[in-house]
KEDO-521047 format. One record per residue (C-alpha): x, y, z; residue in three letters; residue number from 1; chain. Coordinates in Angstrom, 2 decimals. Layout:
N
[r [X Y Z] ala NUM A];
...
END
This chain:
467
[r [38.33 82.31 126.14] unk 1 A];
[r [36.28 85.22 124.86] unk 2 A];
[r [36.43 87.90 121.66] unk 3 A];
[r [39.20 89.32 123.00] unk 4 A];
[r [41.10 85.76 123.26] unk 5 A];
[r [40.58 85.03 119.62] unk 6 A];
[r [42.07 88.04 118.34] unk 7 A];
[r [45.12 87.31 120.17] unk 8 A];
[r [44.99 83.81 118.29] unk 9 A];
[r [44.38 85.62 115.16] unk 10 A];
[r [47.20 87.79 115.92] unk 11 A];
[r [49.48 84.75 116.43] unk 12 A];
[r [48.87 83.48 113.20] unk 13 A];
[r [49.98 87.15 111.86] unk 14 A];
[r [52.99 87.24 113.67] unk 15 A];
[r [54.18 83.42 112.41] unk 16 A];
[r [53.40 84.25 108.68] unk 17 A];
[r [55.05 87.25 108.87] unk 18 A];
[r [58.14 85.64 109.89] unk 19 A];
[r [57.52 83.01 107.47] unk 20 A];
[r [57.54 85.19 104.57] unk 21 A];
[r [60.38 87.02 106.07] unk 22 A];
[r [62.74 83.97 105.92] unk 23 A];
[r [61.55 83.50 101.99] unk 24 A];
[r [62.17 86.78 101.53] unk 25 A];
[r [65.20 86.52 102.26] unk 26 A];
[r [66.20 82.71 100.44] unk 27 A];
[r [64.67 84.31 97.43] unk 28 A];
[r [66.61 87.60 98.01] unk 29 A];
[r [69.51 85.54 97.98] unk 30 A];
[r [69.10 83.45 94.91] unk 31 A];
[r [71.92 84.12 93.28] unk 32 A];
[r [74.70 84.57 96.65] unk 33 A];
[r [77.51 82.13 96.59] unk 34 A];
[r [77.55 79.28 98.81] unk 35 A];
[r [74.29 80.81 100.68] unk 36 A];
[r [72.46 78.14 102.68] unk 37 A];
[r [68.58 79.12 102.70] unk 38 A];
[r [66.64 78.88 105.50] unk 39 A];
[r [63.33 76.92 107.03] unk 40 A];
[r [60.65 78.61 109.39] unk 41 A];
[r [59.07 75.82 111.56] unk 42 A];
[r [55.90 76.57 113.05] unk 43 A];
[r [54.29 75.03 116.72] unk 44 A];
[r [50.93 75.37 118.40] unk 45 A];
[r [50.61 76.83 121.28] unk 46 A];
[r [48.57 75.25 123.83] unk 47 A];
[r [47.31 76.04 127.50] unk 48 A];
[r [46.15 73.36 129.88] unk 49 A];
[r [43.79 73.35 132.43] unk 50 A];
[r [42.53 71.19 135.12] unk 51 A];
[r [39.01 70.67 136.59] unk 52 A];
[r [38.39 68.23 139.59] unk 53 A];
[r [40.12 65.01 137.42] unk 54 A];
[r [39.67 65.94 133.94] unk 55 A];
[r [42.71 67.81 132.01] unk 56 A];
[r [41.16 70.42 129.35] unk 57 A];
[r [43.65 71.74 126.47] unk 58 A];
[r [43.16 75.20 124.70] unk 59 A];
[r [44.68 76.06 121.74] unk 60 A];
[r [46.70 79.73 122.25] unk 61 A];
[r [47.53 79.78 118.40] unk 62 A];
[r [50.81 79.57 116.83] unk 63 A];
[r [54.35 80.27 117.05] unk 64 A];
[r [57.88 80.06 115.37] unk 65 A];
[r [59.70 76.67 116.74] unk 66 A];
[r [62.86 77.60 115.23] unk 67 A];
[r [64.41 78.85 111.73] unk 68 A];
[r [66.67 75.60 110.44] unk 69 A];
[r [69.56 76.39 108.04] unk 70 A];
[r [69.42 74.19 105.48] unk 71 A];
[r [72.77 72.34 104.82] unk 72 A];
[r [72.04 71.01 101.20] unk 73 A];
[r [74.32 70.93 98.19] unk 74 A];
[r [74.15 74.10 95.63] unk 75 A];
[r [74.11 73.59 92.28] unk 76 A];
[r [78.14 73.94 90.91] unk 77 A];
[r [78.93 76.12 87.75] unk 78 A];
[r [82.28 76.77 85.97] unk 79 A];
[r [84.10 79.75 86.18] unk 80 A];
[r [87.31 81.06 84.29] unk 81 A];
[r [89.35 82.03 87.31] unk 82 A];
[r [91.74 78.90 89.05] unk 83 A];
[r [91.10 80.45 92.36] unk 84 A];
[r [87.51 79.84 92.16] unk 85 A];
[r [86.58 77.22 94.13] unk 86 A];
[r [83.43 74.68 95.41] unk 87 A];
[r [83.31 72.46 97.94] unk 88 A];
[r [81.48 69.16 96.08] unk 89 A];
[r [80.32 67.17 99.06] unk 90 A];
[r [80.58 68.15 102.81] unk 91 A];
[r [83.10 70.17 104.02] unk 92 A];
[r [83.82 74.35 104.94] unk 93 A];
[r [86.60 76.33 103.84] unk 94 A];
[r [87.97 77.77 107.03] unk 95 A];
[r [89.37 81.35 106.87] unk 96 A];
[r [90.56 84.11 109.43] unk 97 A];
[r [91.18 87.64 109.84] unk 98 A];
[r [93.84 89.36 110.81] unk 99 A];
[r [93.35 88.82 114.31] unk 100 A];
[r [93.30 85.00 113.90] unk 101 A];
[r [89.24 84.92 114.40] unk 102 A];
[r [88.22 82.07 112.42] unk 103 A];
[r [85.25 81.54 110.29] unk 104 A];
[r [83.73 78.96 108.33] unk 105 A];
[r [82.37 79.47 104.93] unk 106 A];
[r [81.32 77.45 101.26] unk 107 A];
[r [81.73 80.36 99.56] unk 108 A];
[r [84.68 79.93 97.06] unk 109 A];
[r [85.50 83.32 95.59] unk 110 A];
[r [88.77 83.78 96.35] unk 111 A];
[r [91.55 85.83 94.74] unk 112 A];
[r [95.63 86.61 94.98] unk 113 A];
[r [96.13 89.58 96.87] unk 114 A];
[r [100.04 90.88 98.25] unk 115 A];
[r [100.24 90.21 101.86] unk 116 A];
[r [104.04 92.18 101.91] unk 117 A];
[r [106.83 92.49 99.95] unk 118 A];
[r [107.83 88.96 99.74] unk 119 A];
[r [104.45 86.75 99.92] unk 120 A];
[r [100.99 87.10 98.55] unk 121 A];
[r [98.14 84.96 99.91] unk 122 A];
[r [94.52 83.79 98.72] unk 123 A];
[r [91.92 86.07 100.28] unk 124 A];
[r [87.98 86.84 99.65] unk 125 A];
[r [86.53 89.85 99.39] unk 126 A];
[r [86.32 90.56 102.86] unk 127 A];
[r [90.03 90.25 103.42] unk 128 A];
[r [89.55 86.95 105.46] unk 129 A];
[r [92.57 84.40 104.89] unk 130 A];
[r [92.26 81.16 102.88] unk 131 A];
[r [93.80 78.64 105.50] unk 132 A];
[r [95.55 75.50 104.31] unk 133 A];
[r [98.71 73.49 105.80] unk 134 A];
[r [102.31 72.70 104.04] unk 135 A];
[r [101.47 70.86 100.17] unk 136 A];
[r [103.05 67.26 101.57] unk 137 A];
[r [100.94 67.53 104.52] unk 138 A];
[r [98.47 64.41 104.58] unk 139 A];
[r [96.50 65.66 107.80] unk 140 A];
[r [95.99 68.55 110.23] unk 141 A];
[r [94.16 69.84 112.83] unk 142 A];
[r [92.78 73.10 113.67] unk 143 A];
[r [96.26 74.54 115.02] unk 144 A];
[r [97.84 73.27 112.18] unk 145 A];
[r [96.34 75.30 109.28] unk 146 A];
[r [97.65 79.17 108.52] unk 147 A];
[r [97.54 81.65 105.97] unk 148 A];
[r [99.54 80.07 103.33] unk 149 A];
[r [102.17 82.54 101.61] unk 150 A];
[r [102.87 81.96 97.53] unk 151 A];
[r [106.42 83.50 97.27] unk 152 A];
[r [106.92 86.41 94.50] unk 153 A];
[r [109.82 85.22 93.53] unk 154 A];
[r [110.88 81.86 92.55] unk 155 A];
[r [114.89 82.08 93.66] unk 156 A];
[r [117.30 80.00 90.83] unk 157 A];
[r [118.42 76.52 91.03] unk 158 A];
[r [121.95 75.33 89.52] unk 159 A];
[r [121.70 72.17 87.28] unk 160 A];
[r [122.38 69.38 89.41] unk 161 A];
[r [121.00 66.80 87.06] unk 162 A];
[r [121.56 65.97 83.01] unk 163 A];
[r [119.17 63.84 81.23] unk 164 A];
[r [120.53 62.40 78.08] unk 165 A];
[r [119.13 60.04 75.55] unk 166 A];
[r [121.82 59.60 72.97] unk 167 A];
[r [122.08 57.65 69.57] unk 168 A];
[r [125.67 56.95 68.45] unk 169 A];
[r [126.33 56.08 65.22] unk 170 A];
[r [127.41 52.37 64.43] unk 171 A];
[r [128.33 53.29 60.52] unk 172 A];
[r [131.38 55.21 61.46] unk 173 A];
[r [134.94 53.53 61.11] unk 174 A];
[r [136.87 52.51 64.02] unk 175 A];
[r [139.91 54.58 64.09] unk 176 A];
[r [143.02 53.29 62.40] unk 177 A];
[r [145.53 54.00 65.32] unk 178 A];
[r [144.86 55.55 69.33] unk 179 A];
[r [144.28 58.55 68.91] unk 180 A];
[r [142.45 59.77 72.48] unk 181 A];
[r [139.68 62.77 72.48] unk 182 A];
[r [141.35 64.04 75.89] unk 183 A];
[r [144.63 64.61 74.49] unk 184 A];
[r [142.93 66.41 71.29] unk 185 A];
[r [141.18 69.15 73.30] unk 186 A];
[r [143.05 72.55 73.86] unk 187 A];
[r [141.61 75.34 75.30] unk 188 A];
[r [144.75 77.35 75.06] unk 189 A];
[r [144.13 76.86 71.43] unk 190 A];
[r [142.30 79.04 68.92] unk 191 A];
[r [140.12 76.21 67.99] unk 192 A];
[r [139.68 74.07 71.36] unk 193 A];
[r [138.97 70.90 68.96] unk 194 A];
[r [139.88 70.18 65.44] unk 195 A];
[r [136.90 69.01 63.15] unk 196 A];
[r [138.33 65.53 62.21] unk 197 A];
[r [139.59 64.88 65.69] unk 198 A];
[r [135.78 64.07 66.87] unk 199 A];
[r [132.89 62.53 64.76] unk 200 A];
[r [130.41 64.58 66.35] unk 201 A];
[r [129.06 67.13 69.60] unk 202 A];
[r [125.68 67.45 70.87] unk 203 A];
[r [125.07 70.92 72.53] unk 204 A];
[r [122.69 71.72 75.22] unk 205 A];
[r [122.69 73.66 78.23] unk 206 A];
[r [122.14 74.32 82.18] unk 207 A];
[r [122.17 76.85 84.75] unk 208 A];
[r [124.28 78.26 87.36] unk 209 A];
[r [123.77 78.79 90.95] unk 210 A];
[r [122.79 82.39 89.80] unk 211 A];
[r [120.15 81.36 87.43] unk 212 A];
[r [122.76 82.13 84.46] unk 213 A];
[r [122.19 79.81 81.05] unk 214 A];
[r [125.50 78.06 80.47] unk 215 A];
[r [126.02 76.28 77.05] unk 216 A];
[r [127.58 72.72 76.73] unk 217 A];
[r [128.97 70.60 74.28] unk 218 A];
[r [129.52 67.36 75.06] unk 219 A];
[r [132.11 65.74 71.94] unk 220 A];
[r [132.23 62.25 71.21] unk 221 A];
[r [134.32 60.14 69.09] unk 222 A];
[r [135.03 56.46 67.83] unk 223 A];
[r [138.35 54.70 68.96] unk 224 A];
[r [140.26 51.85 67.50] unk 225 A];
[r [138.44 49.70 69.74] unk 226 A];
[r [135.23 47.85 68.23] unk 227 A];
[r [131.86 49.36 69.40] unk 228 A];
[r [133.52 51.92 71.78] unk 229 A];
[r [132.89 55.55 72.17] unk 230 A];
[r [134.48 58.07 74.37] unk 231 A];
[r [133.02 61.28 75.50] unk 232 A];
[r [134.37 64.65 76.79] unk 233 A];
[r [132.01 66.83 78.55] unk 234 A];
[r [133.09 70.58 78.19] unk 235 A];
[r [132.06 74.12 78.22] unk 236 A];
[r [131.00 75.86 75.06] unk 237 A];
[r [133.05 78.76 76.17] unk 238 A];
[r [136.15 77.81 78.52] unk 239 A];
[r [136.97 81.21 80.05] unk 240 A];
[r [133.94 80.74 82.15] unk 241 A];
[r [135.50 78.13 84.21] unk 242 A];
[r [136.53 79.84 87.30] unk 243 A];
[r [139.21 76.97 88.09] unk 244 A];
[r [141.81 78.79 86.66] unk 245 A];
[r [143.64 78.66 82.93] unk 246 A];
[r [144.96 75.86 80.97] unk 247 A];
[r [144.92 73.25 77.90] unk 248 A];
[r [141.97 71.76 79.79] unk 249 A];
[r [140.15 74.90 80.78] unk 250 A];
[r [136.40 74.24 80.69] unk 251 A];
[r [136.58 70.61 80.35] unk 252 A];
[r [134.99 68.35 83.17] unk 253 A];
[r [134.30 64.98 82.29] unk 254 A];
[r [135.78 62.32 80.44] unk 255 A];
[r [134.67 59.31 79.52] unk 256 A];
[r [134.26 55.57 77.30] unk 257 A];
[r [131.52 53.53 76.04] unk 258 A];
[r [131.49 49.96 75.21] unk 259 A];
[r [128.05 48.71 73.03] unk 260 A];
[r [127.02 45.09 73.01] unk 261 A];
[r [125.96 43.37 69.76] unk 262 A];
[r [122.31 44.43 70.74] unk 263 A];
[r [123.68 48.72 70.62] unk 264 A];
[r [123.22 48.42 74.55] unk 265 A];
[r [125.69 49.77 76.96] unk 266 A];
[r [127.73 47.14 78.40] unk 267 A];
[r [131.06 48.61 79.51] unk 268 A];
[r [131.71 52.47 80.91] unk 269 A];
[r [134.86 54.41 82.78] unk 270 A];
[r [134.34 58.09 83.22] unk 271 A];
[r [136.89 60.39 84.43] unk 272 A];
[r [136.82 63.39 86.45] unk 273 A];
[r [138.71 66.37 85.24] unk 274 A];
[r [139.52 68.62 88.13] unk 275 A];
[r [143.10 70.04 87.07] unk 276 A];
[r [142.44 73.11 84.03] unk 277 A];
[r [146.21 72.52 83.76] unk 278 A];
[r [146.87 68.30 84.00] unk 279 A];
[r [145.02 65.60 83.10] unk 280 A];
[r [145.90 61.57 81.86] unk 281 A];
[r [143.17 59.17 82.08] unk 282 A];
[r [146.60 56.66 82.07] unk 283 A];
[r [147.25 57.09 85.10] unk 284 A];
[r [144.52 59.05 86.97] unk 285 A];
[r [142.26 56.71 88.62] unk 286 A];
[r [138.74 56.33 87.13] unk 287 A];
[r [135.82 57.29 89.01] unk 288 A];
[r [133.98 54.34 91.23] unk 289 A];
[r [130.91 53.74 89.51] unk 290 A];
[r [129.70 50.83 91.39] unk 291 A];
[r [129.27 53.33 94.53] unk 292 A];
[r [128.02 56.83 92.29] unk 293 A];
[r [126.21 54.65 89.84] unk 294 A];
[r [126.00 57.30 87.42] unk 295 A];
[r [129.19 59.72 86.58] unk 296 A];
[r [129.09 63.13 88.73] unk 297 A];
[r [131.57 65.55 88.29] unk 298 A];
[r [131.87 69.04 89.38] unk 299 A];
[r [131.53 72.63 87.22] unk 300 A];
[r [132.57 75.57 88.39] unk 301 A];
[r [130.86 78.32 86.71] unk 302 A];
[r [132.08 82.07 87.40] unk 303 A];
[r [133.55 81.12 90.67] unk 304 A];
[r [130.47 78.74 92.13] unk 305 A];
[r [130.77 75.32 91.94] unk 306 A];
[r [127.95 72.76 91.65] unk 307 A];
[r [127.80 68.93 91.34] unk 308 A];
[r [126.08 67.43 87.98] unk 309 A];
[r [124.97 63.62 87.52] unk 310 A];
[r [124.81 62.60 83.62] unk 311 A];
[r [122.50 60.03 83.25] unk 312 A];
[r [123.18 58.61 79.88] unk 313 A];
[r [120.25 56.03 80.48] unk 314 A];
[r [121.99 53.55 82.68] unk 315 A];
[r [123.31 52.74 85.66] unk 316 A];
[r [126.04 50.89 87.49] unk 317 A];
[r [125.16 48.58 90.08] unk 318 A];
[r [127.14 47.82 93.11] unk 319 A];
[r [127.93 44.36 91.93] unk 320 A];
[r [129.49 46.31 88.61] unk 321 A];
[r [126.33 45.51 86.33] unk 322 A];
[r [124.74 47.72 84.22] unk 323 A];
[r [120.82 48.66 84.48] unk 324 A];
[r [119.42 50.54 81.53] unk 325 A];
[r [116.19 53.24 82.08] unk 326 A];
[r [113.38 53.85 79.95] unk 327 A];
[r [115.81 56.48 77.87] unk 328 A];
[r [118.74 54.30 77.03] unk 329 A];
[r [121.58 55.56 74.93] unk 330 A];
[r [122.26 52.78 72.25] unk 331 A];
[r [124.48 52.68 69.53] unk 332 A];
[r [122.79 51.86 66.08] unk 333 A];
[r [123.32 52.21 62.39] unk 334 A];
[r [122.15 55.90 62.34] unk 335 A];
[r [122.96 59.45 62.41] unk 336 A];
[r [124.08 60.36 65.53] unk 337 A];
[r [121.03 61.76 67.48] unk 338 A];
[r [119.93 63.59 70.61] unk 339 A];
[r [117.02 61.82 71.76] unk 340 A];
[r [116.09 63.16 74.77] unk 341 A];
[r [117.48 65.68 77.46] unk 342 A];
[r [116.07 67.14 80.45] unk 343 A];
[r [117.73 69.08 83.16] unk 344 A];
[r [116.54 70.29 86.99] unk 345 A];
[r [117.71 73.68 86.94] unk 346 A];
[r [116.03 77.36 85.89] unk 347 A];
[r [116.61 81.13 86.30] unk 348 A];
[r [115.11 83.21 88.30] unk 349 A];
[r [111.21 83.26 88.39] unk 350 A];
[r [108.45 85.92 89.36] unk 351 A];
[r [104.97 84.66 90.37] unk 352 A];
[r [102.81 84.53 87.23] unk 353 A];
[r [99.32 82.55 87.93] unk 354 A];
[r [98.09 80.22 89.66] unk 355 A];
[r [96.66 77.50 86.93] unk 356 A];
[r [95.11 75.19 88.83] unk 357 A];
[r [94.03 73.79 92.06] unk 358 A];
[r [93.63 70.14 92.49] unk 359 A];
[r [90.58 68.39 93.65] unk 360 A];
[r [92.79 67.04 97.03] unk 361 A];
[r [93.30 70.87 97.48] unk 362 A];
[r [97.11 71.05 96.47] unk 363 A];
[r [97.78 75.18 95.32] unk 364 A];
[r [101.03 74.94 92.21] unk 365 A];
[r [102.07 77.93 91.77] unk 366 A];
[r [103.35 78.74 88.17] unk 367 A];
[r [106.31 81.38 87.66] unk 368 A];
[r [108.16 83.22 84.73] unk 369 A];
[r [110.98 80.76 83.98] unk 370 A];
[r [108.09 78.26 83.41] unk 371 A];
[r [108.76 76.25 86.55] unk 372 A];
[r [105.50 75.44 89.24] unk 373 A];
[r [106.09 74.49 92.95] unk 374 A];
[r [103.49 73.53 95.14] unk 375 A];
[r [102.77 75.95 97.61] unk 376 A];
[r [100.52 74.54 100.00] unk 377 A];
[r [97.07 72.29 100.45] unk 378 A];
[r [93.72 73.27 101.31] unk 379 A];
[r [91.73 71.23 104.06] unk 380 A];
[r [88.31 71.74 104.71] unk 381 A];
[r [86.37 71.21 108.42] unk 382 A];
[r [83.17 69.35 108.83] unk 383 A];
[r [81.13 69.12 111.99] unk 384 A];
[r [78.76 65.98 113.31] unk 385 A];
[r [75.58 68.30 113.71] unk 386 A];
[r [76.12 71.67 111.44] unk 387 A];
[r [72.64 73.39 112.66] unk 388 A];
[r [74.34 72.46 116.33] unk 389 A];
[r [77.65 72.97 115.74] unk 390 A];
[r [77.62 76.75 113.64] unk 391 A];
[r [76.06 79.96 114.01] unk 392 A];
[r [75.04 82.34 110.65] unk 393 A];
[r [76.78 85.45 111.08] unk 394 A];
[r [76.33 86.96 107.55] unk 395 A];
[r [78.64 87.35 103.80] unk 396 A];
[r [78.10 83.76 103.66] unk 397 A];
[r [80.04 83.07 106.87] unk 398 A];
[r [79.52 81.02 109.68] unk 399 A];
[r [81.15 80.64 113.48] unk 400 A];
[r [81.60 77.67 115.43] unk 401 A];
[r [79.39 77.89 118.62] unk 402 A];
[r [80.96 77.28 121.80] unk 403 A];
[r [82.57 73.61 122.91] unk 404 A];
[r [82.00 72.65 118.86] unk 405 A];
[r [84.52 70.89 117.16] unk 406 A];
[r [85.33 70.62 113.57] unk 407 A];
[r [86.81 67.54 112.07] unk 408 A];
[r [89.68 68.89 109.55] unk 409 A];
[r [90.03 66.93 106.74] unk 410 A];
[r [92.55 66.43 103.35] unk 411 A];
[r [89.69 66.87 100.12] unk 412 A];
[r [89.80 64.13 97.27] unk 413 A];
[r [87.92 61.93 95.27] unk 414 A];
[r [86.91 59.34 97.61] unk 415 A];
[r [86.75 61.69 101.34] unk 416 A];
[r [83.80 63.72 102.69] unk 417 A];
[r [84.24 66.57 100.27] unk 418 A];
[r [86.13 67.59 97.28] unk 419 A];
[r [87.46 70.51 95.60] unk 420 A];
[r [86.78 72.47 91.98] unk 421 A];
[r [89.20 74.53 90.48] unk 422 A];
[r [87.24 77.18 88.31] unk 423 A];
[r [84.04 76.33 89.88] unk 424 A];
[r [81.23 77.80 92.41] unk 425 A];
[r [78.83 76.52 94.46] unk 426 A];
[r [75.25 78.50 94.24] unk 427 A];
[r [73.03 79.02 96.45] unk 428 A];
[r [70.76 76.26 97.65] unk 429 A];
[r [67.55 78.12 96.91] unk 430 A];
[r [64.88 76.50 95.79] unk 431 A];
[r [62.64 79.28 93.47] unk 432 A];
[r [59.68 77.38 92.83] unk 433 A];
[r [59.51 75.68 96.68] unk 434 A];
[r [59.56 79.44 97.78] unk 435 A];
[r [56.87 81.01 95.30] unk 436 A];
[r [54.55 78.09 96.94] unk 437 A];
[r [55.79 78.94 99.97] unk 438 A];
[r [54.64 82.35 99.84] unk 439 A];
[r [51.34 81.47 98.07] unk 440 A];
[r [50.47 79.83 101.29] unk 441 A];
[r [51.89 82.19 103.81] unk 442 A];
[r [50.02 84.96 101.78] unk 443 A];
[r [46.63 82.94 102.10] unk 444 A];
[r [47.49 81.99 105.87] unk 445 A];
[r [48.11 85.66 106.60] unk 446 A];
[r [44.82 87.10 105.12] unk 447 A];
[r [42.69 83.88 106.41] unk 448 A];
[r [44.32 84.79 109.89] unk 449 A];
[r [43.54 88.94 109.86] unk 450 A];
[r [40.15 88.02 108.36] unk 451 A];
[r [39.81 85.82 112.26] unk 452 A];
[r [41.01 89.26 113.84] unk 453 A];
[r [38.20 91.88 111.77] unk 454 A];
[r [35.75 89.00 112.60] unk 455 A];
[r [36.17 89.05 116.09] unk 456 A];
[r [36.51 93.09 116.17] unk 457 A];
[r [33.26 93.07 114.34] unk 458 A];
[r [31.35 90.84 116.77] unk 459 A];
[r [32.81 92.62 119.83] unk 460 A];
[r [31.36 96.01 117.96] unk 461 A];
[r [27.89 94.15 117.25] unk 462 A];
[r [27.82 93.46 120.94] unk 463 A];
[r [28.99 96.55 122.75] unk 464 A];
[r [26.45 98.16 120.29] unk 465 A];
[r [23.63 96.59 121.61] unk 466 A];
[r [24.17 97.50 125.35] unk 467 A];
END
């Protein structure tokens, strides 16, 4: 190999530093992109071999670039004050899609709500590529599985179906003298529905309609002439809401008695269904069958719609006719009468107001005007055995799946491949000061290996000179 030979090796060198410093150029460029994965040059030797009679001779052609590796390392995480932020701490892509269903896998996080029509909106990037995730009680999935999930505008109302009551009754009030019965004392055709001293005391609270309306209760309550025993009439604060028609026991639903044990416990109960506005006698209607509801449910009809309400007064009747208390029992005890706790499962209408938090096992809750979350669907993530194998760069921190690969779709969480951050970003994987070195040396490489090419231009001029 003459002159000529060894400026082509010289040129080699050129040509592989160059590209060297290219891919620095751009890691370093790209210091500060979300999610970016930088990038590794890997240089080869290039060799010719020859063959004379039985010995093998090898010369050296120079260098060349082997490949460019992707580098799948974990970025340094920092917080962020938006929810919808999100990084991926572990292994694991976010997979998103166009419009067109392409798909595309990314560990770029930045995602925000954006109003896919006039019903739904949707987490997208910046690029308008689709968050994917599957239904929020979904445990696994697979690739066909997972969709643009929609967060409903509006949060539609939910009737009361459900009272909570923790109640104190108070032990220090005298047992009535003679019978003088709480159902036969309310009136609705009356101006006042209840005299004062016909009940010892009424807790108010409230629930909704099917329509999302607030309706007021009052539920009275009243000592008999029977020791430790309370009865209870469940009503509405204003009667001429009852769409059941008029009567003397318009707006009045439930009736019912409570028997304490020496330890303020609940140990006896018959509750009463009031269905008539215009008829009721607890003497000779049947009671309700407790050992089969286990908790008293009675129905309200509100402005024409009727719904079904369980009171759970902090017990419950067992089929065998026993009596299991909760957490919340109503006693009886020698204090004020009290309202302890309540709690119940319906709400007005709701329109979407933020989205407060993801979890780290990639459930989306959804929080909405009337105060009330749902969860609106779960994020899973795809991994792949061999990424540099498996995906292709394609640019804005995306990446494609190369033909025949695979990914593995996963649920996030503590203890799985990958989890998620709310609030959170991955950076890039950049290494600054492994780059500056980097370029030190690809700098040196590139002048050593020009200096190789003037050399051997310099000889070939010395010669041709002297012919």
């Amino acid at each position: 190999m003459g002159l000529f030979g060894t400026m082509y090796i010289g040129y080699s060198g050129v040509f592989t530093t160059s590209m060297g410093m290219n891919v620095a150029a751009d890691n370093i460029s790209n210091l500060n992109t979300t999610g970016f994965k930088g990038s590794r040059y890997e240089f080869a030797n290039s060799l010719v071999e020859a063959y004379a009679e039985t010995f093998r001779k090898e010369k050296g052609l120079g260098s060349n670039v082997k490949t460019i590796r992707t580098l799948f390392t974990q970025g340094a995480i920092v917080t962020t004050d938006s929810p919808t932020d999100l990084a991926i701490s572990g292994k694991g892509f976010f997979v998103v899609s166009d419009k067109k269903g392409n798909l595309f896998y990314t560990r770029d996080g930045q995602f925000f709500i954006n109003q896919v029509d006039e019903q739904y909106l949707a987490l997208q990037n910046s690029m308008g590529l689709y968050l994917l995730g599957s239904a929020p009680e979904a445990t696994s999935a697979d690739l066909n599985d997972l969709k643009p999930y929609l967060i409903p505008k509006v949060m539609p109302p939910k009737g009361t179906s459900n009272i909570d009551l923790q109640l104190i009754f108070d032990s220090t009030k005298p047992m009535e003298t003679i019978d003088d019965p709480l159902w036969q004392n309310y009136d609705a055709t009356s101006s006042t529905i209840i005299e004062d001293q016909k009940f010892d005391y009424v807790f108010d609270f409230y629930g909704y309609d099917t329509l999302g309306n607030k309706t007021n209760f009052k539920l009275y309550v009243d000592r008999t002439d029977n020791n430790n025993e309370y009865e209870l009439l469940f009503a509405l604060e204003d009667p001429t809401l009852d769409g059941r028609g008029t009567g003397k026991y318009q707006g009045a639903f439930l009736y019912g008695r409570l028997s304490f044990g020496g330890n303020g416990d609940v140990v006896g109960t018959q509750f009463w269904e009031i269905s008539n506005p215009s008829s009721f006698d607890p003497t000779t209607d049947p009671p309700m069958d407790l050992t089969t509801l286990g908790r008293p449910q009675f129905q309200v009809n509100v402005g024409g719609a009727t719904q079904t309400i369980t009171l759970n007064l902090g017990f419950k009747v067992e089929p065998d006719g026993s009596i299991t208390r909760s957490t919340n029992p109503t006693k009886l005890q020698a204090n004020p009468f009290a309202q302890l706790y309540f709690n119940q499962d319906g709400y007005p209408i709701g329109v979407f107001d933020k989205i407060e938090v993801i979890t780290e096992e990639g459930k989306v809750v959804a929080w909405y005007t009337n105060n009330k979350n749902i969860e609106v669907s779960k994020i899973f993530l795809a991994d792949f055995s061999g990424y540099e194998e498996s995906l292709i760069k394609v640019g804005n921190g995306l990446f494609m799946a190369r033909e025949g690969a695979q990914p593995f779709i996963f649920s996030p969480g503590v203890f799985e491949r990958g989890r998620l951050l709310s609030g959170a970003l991955e950076n890039s994987n950049v290494d600054i000061a492994s780059e500056m070195v980097s370029l030190i040396t690809l700098q040196r490489a590139f002048q050593i290996n020009t200096r190789v090419i003037t050399t051997a231009d310099q000889m070939l001029e010395d010669f041709l000179s002297k012919r």
